[in-house]
N, C-alpha and C positions, 0 to 999 in steps of 0.2 A: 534544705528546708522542706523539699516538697516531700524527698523518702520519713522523714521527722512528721511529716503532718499525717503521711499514710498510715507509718506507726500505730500514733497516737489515735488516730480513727482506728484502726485495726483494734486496738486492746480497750475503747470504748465500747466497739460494736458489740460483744454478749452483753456489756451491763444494758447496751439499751433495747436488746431483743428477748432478756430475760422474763419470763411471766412471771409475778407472782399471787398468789390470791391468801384471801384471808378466811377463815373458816371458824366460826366460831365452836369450842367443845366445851365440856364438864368433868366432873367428878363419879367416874362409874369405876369404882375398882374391882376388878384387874386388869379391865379390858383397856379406860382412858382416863389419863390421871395430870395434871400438870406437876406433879412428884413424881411421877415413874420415867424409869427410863425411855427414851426414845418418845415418852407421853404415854405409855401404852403398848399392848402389844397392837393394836387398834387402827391407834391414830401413825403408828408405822405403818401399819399397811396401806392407808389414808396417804399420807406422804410418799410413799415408795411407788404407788401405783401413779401419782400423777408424779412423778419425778422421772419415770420412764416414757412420759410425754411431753417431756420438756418444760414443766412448772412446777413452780416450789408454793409449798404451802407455810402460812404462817397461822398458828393456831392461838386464840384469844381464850381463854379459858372465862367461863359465866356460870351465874349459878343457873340450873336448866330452863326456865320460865325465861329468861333474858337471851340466854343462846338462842332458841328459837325463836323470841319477840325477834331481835338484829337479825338474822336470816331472812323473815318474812317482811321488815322494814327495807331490807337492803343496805343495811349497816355493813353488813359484810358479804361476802359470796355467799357462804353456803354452811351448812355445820354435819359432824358428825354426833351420833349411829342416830338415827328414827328410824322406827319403824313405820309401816301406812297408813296406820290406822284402817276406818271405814271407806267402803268404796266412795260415800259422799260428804269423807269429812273436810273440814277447812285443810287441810294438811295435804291431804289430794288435791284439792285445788289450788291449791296457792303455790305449791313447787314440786318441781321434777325432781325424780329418783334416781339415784344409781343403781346398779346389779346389787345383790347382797353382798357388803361386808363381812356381816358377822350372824350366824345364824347360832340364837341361844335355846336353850330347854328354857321353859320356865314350868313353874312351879308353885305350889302356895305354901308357906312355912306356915304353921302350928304351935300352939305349946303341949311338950307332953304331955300325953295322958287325954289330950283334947279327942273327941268321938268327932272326926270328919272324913268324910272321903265324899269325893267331886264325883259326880259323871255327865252333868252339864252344866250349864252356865245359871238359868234356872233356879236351881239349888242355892245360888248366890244371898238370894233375897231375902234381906234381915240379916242378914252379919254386918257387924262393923270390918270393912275390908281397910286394909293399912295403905295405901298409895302413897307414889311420888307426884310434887308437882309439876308440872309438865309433862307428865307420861301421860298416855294416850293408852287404856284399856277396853279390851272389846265387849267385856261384859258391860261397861256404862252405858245406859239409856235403857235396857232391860227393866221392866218393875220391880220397886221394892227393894233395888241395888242401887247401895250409897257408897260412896267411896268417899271415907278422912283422911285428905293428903297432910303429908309433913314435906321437909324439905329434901329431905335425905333417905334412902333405903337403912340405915342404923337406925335412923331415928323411928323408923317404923317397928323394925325388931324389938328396941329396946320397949316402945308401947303394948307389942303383941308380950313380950314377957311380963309387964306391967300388969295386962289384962283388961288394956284400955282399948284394944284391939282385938277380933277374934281369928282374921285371917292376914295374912301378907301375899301376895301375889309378887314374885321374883324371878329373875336368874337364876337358875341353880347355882350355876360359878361364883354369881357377883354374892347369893347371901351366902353363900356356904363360906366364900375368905373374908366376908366382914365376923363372922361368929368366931374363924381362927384366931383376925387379929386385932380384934376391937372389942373383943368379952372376953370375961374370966370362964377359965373351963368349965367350971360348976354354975354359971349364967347360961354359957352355951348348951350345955347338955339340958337346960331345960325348954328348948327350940330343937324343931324335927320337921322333916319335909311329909307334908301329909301323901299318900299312895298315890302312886298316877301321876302324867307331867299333863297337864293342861292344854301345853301350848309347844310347838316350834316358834317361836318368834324371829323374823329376819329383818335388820337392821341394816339400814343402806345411808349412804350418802345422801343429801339434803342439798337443791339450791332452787333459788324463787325464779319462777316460772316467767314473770313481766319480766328479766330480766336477758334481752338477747342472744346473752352472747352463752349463758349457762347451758343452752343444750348443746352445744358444742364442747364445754368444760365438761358435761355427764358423759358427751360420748370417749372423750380421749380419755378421761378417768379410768371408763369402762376397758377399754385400749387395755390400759396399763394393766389394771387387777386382773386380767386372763394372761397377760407376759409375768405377772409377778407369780401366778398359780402355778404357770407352765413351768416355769425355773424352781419350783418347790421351796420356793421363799415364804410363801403364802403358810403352807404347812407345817414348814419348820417355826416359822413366830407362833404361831397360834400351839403347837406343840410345847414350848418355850412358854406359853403361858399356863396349861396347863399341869405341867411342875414345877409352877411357881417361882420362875424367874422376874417376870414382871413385879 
């Protein structure tokens, strides 16, 4: 009875030292998708890097306004990719970062034939600019610069080719494989990246700051994604989504 009891405690004990946390995500294709495989090549790295610290993540997919709302209520641990915003935005204060996940180009889409080219931010003011909800742009609060969000990065494109919009501010990656596989090629071809990338944008890991125990979750996250970089797993996903396996 007693070797029977040891057992049975023995093959309890991982479930009940197991972590898991929950993390709320979105709809960012190609990067994090609740249709793609693994979620993304993203939210694999996401997983993988705290999975080499001995916690599993479970990912709740939101439309992006609510991902973040449940982060900053405490709905959930934590979400992926934000970026910082401003050094004194709500987003800086209210939760701790991780290392960079994911570092994107961005860019501003155009419709052909459109006369623009960028050299500051400045320049902005009086365009109708195409925005997501819950994204966080550094040109806003500039003068004169208004940003019409929709819900969706397509939904913006499809306005800027309307001519309901005059710019889109993007991912190179994320607009370029929505115009592959969400428009008709003679749709697409009337969208073009105007010269110049604007921005590096870096996209980390997200969890609320009131919440104890997450600076110790950012630090072993962080742990993980330099053993997942060191082992070239890091490079190889991200390569992997670059010719469009995700």
């Amino acid at each position: 009875m007693k070797w029977m009891a040891l057992l049975a405690y023995a093959l309890a004990a991982p479930m009940a030292w197991a972590e898991t946390i929950t993390l709320s995500n979105g709809e960012w294709l190609p990067y994090l998708s609740e249709s793609l495989p693994h979620n993304g090549a993203v939210s694999r790295i996401v997983s993988e890097a705290f999975a080499l610290e001995g916690v599993t993540v479970h990912y709740v997919f939101r439309p992006w306004q609510r991902a973040y709302a449940e982060a900053q209520r405490g709905v959930v641990n934590g979400s992926v990719v934000w970026s910082l915003g401003g050094d004194n935005s709500e987003r800086v204060r209210d939760f701790l970062f991780s290392d960079p996940v994911l570092e994107a180009q961005s860019v501003f889409f155009i419709r052909k034939g459109t006369s623009f080219r960028w050299t500051r931010d400045e320049e902005l003011a009086g365009l109708r600019i195409g925005g997501v909800a819950g994204y966080d742009y550094r040109f806003e609060g500039l003068p004169g610069i208004r940003v019409d969000r929709a819900p969706t990065e397509e939904l913006n494109l499809r306005k800027l080719l309307a001519g309901r919009v005059d710019i889109v501010p993007a991912s190179l990656d994320v607009g370029l494989y929505i115009l592959r596989t969400r428009f008709k090629p003679e749709d697409a071809a009337g969208i073009v990246v105007a010269p110049g990338r604007y921005n590096i944008t870096q996209y980390r890991l997200i969890m609320r700051r009131a919440d104890k125990a997450n600076a110790g979750y950012i630090e072993r996250f962080n742990r993980g994604l330099r053993k997942l970089k060191d082992s070239g797993k890091y490079d190889q996903y991200m390569a992997d989504l670059a010719a469009g396996r995700y």
